[in-house]
C-alpha positions as CSV (number, residue, x, y, z in Angstrom):
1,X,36.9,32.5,-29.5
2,X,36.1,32.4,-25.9
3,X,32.6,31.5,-26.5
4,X,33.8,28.6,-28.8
5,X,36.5,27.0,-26.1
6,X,33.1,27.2,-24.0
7,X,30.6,25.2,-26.0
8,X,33.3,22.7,-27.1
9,X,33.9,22.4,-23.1
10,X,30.1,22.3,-22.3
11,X,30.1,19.2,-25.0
12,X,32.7,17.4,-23.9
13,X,31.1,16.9,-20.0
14,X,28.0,16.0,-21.7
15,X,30.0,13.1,-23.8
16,X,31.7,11.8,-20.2
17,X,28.7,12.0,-18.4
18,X,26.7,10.0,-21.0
19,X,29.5,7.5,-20.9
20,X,29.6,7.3,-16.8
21,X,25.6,6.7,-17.1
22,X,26.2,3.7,-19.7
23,X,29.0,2.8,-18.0
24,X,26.5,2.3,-14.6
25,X,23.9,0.7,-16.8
26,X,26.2,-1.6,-17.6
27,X,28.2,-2.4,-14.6
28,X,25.5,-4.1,-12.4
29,X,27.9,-7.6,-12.3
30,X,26.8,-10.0,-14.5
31,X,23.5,-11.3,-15.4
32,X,24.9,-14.8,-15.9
33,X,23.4,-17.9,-17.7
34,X,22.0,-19.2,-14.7
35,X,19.8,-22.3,-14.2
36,X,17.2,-19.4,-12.5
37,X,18.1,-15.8,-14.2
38,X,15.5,-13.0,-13.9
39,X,16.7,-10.0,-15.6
40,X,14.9,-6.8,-16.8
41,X,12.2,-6.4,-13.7
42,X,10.2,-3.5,-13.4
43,X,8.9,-1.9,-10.5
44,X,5.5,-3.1,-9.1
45,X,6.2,-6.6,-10.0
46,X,6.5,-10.1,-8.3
47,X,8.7,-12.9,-10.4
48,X,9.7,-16.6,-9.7
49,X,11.2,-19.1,-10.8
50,X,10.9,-23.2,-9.6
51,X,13.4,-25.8,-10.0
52,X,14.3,-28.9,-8.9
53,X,17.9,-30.6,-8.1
54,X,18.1,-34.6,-7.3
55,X,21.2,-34.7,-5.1
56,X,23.2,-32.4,-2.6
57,X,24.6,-29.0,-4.2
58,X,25.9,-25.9,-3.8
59,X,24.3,-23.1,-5.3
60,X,26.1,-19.7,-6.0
61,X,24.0,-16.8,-5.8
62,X,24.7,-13.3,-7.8
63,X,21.9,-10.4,-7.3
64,X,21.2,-6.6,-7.7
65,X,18.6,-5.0,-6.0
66,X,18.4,-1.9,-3.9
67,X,17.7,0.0,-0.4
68,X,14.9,2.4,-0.4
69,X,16.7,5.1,-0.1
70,X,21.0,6.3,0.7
71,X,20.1,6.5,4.6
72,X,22.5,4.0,6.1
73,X,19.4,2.7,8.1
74,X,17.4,1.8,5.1
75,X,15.9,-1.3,4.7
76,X,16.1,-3.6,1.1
77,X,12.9,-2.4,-1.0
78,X,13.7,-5.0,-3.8
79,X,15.5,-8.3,-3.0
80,X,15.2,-12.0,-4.3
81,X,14.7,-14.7,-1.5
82,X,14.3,-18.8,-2.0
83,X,11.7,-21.0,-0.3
84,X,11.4,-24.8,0.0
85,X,8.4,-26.0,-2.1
86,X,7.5,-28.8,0.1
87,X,8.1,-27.1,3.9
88,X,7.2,-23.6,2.8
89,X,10.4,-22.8,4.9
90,X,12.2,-19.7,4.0
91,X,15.9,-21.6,2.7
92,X,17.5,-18.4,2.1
93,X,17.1,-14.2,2.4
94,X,19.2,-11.3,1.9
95,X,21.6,-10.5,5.1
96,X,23.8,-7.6,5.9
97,X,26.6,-10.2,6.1
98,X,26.1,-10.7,2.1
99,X,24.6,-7.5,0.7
100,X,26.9,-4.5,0.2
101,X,25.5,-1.2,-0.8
102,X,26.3,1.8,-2.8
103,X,23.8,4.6,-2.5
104,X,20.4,2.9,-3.0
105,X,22.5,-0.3,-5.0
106,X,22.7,-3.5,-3.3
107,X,25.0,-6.1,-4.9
108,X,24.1,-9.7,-3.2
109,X,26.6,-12.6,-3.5
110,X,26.5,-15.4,-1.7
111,X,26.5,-19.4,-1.8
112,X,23.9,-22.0,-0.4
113,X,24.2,-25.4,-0.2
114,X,20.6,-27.3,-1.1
115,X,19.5,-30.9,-0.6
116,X,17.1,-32.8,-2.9
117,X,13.9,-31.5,-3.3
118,X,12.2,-28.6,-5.4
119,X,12.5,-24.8,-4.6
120,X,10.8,-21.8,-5.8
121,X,13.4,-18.6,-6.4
122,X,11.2,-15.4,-5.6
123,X,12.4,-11.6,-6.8
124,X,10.0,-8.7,-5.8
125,X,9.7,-4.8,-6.8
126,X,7.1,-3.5,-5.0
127,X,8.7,-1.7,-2.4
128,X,8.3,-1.9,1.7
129,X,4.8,0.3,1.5
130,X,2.4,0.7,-0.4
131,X,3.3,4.4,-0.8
132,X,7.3,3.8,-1.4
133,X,7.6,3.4,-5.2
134,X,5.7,6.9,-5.4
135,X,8.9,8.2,-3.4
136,X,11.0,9.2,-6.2
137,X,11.5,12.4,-7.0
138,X,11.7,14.4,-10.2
139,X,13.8,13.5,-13.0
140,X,15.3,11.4,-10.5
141,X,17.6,13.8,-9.2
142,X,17.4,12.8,-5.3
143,X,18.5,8.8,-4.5
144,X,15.3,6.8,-4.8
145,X,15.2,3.0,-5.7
146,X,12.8,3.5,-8.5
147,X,14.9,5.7,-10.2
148,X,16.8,2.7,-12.1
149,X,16.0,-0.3,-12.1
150,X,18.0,-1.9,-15.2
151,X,20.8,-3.2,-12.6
152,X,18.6,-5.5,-10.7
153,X,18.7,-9.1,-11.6
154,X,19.1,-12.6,-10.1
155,X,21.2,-15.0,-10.9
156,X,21.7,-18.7,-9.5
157,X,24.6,-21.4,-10.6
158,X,25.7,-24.3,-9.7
159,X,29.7,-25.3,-10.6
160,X,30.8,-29.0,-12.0
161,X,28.0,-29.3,-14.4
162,X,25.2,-30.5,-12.1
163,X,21.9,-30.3,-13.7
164,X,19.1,-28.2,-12.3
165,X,15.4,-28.7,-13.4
166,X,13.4,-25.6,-14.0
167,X,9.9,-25.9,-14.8
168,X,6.9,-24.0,-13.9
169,X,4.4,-27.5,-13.7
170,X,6.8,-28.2,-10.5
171,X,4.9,-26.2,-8.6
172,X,1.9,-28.9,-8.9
173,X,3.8,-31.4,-7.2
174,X,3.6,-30.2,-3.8
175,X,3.0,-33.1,-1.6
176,X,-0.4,-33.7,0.3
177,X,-1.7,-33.2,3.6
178,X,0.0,-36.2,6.1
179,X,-3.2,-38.6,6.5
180,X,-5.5,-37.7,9.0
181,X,-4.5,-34.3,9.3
182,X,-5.3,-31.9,6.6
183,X,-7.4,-28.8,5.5
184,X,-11.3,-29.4,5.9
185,X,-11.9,-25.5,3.7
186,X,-9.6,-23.4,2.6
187,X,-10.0,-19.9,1.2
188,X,-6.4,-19.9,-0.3
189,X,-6.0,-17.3,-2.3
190,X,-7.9,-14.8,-1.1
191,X,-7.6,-11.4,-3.6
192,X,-9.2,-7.9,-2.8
193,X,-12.5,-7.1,-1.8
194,X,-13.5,-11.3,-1.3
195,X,-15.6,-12.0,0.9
196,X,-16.7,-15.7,1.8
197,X,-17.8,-18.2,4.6
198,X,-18.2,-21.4,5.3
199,X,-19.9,-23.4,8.3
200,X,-18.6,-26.3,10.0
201,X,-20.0,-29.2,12.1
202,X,-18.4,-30.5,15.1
203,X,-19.7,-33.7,16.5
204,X,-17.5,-34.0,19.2
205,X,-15.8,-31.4,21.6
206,X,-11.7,-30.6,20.3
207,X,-9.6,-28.1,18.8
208,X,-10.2,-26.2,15.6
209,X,-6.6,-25.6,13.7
210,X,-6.7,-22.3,12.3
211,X,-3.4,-21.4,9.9
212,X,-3.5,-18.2,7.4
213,X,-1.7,-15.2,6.0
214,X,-3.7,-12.2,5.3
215,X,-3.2,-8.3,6.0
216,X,-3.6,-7.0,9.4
217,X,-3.3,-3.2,10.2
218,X,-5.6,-0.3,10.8
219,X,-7.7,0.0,8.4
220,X,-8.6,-1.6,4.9
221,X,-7.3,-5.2,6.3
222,X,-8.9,-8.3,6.4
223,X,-11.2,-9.4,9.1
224,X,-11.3,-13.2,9.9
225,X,-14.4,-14.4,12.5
226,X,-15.5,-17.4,14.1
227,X,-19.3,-17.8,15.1
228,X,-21.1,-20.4,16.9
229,X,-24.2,-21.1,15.5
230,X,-26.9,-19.0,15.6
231,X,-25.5,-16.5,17.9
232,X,-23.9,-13.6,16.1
233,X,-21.3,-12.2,18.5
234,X,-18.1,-14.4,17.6
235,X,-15.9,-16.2,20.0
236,X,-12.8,-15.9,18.3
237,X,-11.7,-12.8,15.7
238,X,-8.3,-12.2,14.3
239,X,-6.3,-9.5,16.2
240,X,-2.6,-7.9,15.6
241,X,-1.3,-9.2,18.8
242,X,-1.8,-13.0,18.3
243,X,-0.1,-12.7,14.7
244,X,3.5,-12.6,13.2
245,X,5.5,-11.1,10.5
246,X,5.0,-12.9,7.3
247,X,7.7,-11.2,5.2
248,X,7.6,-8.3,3.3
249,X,5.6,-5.2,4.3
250,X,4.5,-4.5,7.6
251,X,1.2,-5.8,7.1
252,X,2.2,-8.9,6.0
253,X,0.7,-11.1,9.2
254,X,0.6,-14.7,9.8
255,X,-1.4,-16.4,12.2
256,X,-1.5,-21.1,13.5
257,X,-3.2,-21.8,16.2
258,X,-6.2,-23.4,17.6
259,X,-9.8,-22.4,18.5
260,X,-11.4,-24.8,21.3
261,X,-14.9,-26.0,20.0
262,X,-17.7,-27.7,21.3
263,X,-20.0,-30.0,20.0
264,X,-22.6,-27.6,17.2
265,X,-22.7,-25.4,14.1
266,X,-20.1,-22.8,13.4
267,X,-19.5,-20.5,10.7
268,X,-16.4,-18.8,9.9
269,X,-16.1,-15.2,8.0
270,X,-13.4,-14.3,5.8
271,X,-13.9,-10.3,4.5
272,X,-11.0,-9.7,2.6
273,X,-9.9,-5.6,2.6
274,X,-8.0,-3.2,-0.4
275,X,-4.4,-2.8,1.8
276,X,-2.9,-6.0,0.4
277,X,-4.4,-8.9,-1.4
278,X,-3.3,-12.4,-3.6
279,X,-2.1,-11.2,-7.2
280,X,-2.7,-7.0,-6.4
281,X,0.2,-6.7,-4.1
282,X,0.2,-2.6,-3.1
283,X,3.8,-3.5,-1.1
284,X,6.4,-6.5,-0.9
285,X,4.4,-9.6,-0.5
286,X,5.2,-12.3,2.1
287,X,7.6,-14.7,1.6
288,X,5.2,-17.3,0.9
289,X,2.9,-15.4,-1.3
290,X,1.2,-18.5,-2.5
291,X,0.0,-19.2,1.4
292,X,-2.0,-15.7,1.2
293,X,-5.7,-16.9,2.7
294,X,-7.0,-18.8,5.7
295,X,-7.0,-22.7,6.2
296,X,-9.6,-24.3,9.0
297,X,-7.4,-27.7,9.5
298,X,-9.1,-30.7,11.8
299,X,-6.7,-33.3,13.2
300,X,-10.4,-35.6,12.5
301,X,-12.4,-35.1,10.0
302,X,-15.0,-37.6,11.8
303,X,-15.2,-34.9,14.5
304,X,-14.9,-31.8,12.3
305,X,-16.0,-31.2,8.7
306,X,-18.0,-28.5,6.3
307,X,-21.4,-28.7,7.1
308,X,-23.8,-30.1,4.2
309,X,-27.4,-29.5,5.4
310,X,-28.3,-32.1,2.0
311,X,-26.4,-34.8,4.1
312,X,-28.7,-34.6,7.2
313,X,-31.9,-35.2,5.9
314,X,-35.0,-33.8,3.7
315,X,-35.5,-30.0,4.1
316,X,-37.8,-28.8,5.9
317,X,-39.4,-26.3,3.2
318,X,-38.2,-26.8,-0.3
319,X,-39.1,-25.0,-3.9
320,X,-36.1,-26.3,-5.9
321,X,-35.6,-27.1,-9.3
322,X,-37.3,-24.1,-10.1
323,X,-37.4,-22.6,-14.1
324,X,-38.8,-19.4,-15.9
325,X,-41.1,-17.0,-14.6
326,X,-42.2,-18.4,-11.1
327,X,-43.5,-16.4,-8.5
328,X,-43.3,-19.4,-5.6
329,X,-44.6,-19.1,-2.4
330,X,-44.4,-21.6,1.0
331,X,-46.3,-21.0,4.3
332,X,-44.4,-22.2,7.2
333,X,-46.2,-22.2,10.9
334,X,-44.2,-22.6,14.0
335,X,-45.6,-22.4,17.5
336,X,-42.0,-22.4,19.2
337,X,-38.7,-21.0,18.3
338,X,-37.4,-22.9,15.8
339,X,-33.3,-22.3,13.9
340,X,-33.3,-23.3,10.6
341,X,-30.5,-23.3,8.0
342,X,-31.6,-21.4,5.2
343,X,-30.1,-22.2,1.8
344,X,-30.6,-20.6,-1.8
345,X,-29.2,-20.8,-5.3
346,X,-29.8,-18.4,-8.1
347,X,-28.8,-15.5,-10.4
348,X,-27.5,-12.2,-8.9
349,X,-25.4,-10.2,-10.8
350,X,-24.9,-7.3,-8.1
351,X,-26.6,-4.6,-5.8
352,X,-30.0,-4.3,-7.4
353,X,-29.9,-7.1,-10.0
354,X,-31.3,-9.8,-8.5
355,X,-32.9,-12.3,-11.1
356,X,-33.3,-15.5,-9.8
357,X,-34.2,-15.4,-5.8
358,X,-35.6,-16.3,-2.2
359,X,-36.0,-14.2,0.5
360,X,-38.4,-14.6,3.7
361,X,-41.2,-12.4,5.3
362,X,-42.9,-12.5,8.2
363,X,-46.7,-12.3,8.3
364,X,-47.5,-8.9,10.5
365,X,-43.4,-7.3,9.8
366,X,-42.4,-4.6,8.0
367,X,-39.1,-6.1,7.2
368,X,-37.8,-9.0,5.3
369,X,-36.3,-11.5,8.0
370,X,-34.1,-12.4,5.3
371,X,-33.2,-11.7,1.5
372,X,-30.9,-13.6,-0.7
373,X,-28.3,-11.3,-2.0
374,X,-24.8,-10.9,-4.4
375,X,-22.5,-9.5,-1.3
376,X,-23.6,-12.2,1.0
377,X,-23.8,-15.3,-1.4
378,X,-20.8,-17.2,-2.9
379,X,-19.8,-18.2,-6.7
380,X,-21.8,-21.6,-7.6
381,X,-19.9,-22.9,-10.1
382,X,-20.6,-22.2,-14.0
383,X,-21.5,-18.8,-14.9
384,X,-20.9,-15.5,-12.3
385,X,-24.0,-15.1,-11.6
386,X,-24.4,-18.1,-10.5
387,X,-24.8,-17.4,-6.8
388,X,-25.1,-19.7,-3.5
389,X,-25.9,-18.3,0.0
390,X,-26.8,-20.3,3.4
391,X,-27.3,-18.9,6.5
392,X,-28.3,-19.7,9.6
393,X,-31.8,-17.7,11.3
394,X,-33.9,-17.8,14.6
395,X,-37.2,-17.8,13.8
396,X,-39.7,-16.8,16.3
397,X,-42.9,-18.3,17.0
398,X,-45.2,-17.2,13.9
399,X,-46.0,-17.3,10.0
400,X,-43.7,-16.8,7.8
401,X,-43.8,-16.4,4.2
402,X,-41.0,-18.2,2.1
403,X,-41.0,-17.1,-1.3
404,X,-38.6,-17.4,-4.9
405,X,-38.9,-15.9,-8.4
406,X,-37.4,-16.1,-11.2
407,X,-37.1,-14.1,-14.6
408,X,-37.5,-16.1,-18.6
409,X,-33.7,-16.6,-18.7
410,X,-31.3,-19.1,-17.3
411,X,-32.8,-21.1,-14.8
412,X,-32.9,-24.6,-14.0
413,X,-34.1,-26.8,-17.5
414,X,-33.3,-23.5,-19.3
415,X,-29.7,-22.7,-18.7
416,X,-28.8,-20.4,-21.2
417,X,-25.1,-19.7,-19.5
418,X,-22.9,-22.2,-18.1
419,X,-25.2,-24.0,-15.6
420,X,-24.1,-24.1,-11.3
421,X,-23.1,-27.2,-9.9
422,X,-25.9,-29.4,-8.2
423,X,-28.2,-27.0,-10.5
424,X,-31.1,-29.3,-9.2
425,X,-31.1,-27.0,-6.0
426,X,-31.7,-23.6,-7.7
427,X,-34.4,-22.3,-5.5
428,X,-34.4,-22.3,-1.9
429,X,-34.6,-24.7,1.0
430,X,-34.9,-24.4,4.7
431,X,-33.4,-27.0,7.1
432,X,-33.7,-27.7,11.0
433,X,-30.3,-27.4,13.2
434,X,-32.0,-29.5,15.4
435,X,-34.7,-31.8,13.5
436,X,-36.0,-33.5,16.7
437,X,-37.2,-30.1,17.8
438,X,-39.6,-30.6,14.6
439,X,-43.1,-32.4,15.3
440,X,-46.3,-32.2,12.8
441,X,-48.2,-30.1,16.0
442,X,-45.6,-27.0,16.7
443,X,-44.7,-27.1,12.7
444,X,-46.8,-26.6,9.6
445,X,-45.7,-26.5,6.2
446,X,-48.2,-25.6,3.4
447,X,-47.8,-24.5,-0.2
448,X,-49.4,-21.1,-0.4
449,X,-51.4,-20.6,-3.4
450,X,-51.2,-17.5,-5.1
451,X,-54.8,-15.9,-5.8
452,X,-53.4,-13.0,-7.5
453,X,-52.6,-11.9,-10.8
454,X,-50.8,-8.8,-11.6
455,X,-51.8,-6.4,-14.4
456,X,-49.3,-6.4,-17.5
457,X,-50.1,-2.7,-17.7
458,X,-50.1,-0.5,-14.7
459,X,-53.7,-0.3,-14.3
460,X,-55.1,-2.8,-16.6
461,X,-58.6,-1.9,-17.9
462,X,-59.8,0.5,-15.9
463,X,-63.4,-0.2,-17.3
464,X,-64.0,-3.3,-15.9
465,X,-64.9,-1.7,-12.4
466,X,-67.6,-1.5,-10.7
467,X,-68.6,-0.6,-7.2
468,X,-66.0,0.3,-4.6
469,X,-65.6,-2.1,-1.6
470,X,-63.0,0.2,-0.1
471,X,-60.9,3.0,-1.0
472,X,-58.2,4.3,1.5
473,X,-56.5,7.0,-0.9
474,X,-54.4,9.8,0.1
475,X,-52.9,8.9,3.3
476,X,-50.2,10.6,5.0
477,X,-47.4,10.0,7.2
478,X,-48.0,7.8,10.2
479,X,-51.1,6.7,9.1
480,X,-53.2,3.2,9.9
481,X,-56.4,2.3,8.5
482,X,-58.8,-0.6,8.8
483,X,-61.7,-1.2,7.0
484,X,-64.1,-4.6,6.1
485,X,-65.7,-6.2,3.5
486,X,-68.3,-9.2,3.3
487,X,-68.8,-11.2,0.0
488,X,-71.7,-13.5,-0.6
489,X,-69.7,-15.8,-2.8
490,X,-66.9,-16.4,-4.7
491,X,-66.0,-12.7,-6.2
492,X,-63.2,-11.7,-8.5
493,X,-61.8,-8.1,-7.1
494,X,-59.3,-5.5,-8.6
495,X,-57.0,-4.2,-5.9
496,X,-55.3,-0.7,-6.8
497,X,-52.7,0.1,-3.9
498,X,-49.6,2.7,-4.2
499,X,-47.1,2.9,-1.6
500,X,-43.2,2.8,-0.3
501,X,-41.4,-0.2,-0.9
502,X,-37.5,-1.5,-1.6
503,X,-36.1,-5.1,-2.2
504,X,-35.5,-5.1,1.5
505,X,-37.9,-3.5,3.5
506,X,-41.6,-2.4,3.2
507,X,-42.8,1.3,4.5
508,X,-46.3,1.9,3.2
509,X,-47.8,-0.8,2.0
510,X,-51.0,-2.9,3.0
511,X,-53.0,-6.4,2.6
512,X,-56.0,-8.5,3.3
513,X,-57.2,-11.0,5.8
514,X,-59.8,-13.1,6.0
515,X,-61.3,-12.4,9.1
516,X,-62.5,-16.2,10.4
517,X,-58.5,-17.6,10.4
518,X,-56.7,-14.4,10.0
519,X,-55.0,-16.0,7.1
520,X,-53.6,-13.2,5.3
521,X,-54.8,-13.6,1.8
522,X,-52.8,-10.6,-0.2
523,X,-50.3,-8.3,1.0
524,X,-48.6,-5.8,-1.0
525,X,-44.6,-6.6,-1.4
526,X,-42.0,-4.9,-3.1
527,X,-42.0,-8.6,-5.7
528,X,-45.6,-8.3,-6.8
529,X,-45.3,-4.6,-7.5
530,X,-44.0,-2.2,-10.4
531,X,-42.4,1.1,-10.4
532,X,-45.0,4.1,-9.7
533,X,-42.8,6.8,-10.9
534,X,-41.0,9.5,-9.6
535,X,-38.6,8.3,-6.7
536,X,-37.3,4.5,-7.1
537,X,-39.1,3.8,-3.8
538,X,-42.7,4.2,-5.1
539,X,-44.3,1.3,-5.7
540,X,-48.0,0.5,-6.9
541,X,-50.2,-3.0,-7.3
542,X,-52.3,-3.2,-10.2
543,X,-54.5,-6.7,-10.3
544,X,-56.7,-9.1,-9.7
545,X,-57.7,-11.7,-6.8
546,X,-60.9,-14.2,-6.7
547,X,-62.1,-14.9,-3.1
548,X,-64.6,-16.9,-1.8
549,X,-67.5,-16.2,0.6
550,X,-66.9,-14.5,4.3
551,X,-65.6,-11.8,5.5
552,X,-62.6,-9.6,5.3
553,X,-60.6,-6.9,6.8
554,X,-58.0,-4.3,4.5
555,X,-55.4,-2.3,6.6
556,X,-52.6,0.0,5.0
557,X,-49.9,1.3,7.2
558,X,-47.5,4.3,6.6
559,X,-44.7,5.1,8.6
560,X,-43.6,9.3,9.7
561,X,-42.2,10.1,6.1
562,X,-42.3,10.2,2.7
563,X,-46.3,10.1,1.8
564,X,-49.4,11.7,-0.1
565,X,-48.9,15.6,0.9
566,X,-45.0,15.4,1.8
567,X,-43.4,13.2,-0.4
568,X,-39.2,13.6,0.7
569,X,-38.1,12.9,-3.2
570,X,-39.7,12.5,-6.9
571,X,-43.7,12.1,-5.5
572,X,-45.4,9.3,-8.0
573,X,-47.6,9.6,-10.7
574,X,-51.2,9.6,-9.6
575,X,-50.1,10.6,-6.0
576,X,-53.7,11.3,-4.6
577,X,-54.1,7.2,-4.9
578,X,-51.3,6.7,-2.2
579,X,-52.9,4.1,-0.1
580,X,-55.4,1.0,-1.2
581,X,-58.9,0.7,-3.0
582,X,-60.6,-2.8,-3.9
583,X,-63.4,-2.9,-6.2
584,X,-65.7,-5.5,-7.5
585,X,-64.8,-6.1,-11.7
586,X,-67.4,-6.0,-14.4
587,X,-66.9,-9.0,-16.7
């Protein structure tokens, strides 16, 4: 009998305390029919709601949110806030003098009185840190905010039947820039991992207006920098100290001020980090979300504007327009230091899928001076992988080698994706900064025939040879050989080379001069050659060249590793032919 008071006892706690927990579920206030009434949020979530009212009212305001946790000192996690459309300012906020708490519950009432114009109502759930909504504990047992969030809700009124616009397409009327004052870029939003930059010409000496919101902190922030062209060391970077809370988290920062400038080229580099970013908020965003990014603002845009090296004249090198299956290749001579903006369009699609693309060598350097790629270049309009990049180099005196190639699909006349903008510049140009530094004696610009052809196999018909010119096989580490050939007349040669290349720099690899000019007539890059097997690095050359009468000199270089004899990873097929040979053909 005993047992039976006890389970009948046991069952009627269990009916009250599932009627105290509907009872809370249900005693959050009321959710009200409300011109702006956000109901049902969950956590890791950012809502609005715009709307617009024509004449002087007052607005009541009925919320539920909640403190991160029961501590007394706790600050809001999850609260509503209002912001005027047209003057971004903060109109209204959550305040201890109209937020009362129970536990981890807020309740929010308050009234605000609001002239004409249009407002946007904000509501987030995404707690102080990035870490907070993780907090809770299990089953819920210990106060947490996440631990229910059916009570939290906004609602906003109005009494006397005023009529309130809401509409989302508000949002687009947000009045322009005053005239003569304005935005000359903006990278507004900026979302995770973006990176982008953008150069900008200053005729005459002022102030550069620098306004953004972004994430600043330790580590996994964003980075904003100011260069002046070409020096690479900036003279202005973002720092904690010159920025201010933006609302929300900690690393919420925002930053107006002004950068003096002088007359000359300057480029300005946004890297975006992971800690916080535009539409993948890890915490409470600002207040004005919509701000998150940078804005470079000129008080005269006659004095200040985005530098378009197309407005200043006719490039100095330029392979444009360029369609399928073209190996191009420019030869540019300079007898004094010479900066030049460098500007390509083409189709990358990441690391290592490069399609469509420039890059530069020097004539006697290992490495490319410079090489088009997906991290540095920027969207083009049309398809993804549609890429743009410009830069800005010091070239020493010299020869340099400026080269593009392209694949069979989706290039200019044969766009087989949605096509760039200005898709008549895919290819790659080179500009002077300073064009009266340019005179036809210090600078020579020549197309450079290609008197090459690669074999489709790997080694083409190896019966076509005849007698060895030179063979330089089986070198090994930090090795560098010379050896010369004379030809009578115009001669057709196979060249068979196998050495250590990647898209950006060149290890062991060799080429060919002709000895009267020292024109270099071959040279073994990582864009004429195929995969040699074994280790991605391993390159080999498999063609043809026809040269004419004179003499000639063949060097191949390897540097203190990976070669015939101690190969570091996967050694190549044919290893013993690690080096160069040239032979005359039989026809």
């Amino acid at each position: 009998m005993r047992k039976r008071r006890f389970v009948k006892f046991q069952l009627f706690l269990l009916v009250i305390a599932v009627g105290l927990l509907v009872w809370r579920m249900n005693s959050s206030g009321p959710k009200g029919d409300g011109f702006v009434a956000l109901a049902n949020l969950d956590v890791n979530s950012l809502y609005s709601s715009a709307f617009a009212v024509e004449d002087t009212i007052m607005v009541h305001i009925q919320s539920e949110a909640a403190f991160e946790s029961d501590d007394l000192s706790a600050a809001l996690a999850v609260y509503p806030w209002i912001i005027d459309h047209a003057s971004d300012e903060v109109v209204w906020k959550p305040s201890p003098v109209n937020t009362s708490r129970d536990g981890v519950r807020a309740v929010i009432s308050d009234s605000l009185t609001l002239l004409p114009g249009t407002y946007v109502a904000y509501f987030t759930t995404y707690g102080p840190t990035s870490r907070s909504s993780k907090g809770g504990s299990f089953l819920g047992l210990t106060p947490h905010w996440t631990n229910d969030s059916s009570p939290w809700m906004l609602s906003l009124t109005t009494s006397g039947g005023i009529s309130v616009i809401t509409d989302s397409k508000l949002l687009a009327e947000k009045p322009q820039e005053q005239s003569g004052s304005g935005p000359i870029w903006s990278m507004v939003p900026t979302f995770r991992n973006e990176s982008n930059s953008q150069m900008i010409q200053v005729t005459e000496a002022g102030d550069l207006q620098i306004d953004l919101t972004l994430a600043v902190c330790q580590s996994n922030c964003d980075r904003v920098e100011l260069f002046r062209l070409p020096e690479t060391t900036p003279i202005w970077q973002l720092t904690l100290n010159m920025t201010e809370e933006a609302g929300g988290s900690v690393v919420n920062r925002s930053f107006s001020g002004t950068v003096p400038v002088e007359p000359g080229l300057y480029k300005i580099e946004v890297t975006a980090g992971t800690s916080q970013a535009y539409g993948n908020w890890r915490s409470n965003p600002p207040y004005l979300p919509d701000n998150w990014g940078v804005k470079v603002i000129s008080s005269d845009s006659s004095k200040m504007r985005v530098f378009d090296p197309w407005s200043n004249g006719e490039p100095l090198v330029s392979m444009l327009r360029v369609g399928s299956d073209e190996d191009l290749s420019m030869t540019l001579e300079i007898d004094n230091t010479l900066s030049v903006v460098v500007y390509g369009m083409g189709e990358l699609g990441g690391t290592d899928s490069s399609f469509d693309y420039g890059w530069i060598e020097k004539e006697g350097r290992a490495n490319y001076v410079w090489v088009m790629s997906y991290d540095a270049s920027t969207h083009a309009g049309g398809d993804h992988m549609n890429r743009t990049e410009m830069t800005v180099l010091t070239l020493d005196p010299g020869r340099y080698f400026i080269r593009f190639k392209s694949d069979g699909t989706h290039n200019f006349g044969n766009w087989n994706k949605s096509e760039p903008e200005s898709g008549e510049r895919w290819g790659i140009a080179l500009f002077a900064m300073n064009p009266e530094e340019v005179t036809a004696a210090s600078v020579r610009v020549k197309l450079t025939e290609q008197a090459w052809t690669t074999d489709t196999a790997s080694d083409g018909d190896m019966s076509k040879l005849g007698s060895a010119l030179v063979v330089m096989n089986g070198l090994g580490n930090e090795a560098q050989r010379d050896q010369g050939f004379t030809l009578e007349g115009e001669t057709k040669l196979k060249i068979i080379a196998l050495g250590e290349l990647t898209s950006g720099s060149s290890y062991d690899y060799g080429w060919i001069k002709r000895v009267s000019t020292g024109e270099k007539v071959w040279e073994m890059t990582y864009g004429n050659t195929v995969e040699a097997g074994g280790a991605d690095r391993n390159r080999r050359f498999s063609g043809t060249i026809t040269l004419g009468a004179g003499e000639y000199m063949v060097h191949f270089q390897t540097d203190f590793s990976h070669s015939y004899g101690n190969f570091d990873e996967d050694q190549p097929e044919n290893g013993q032919d690690w080096g160069i040979a040239v032979y005359n053909t039989v026809e």
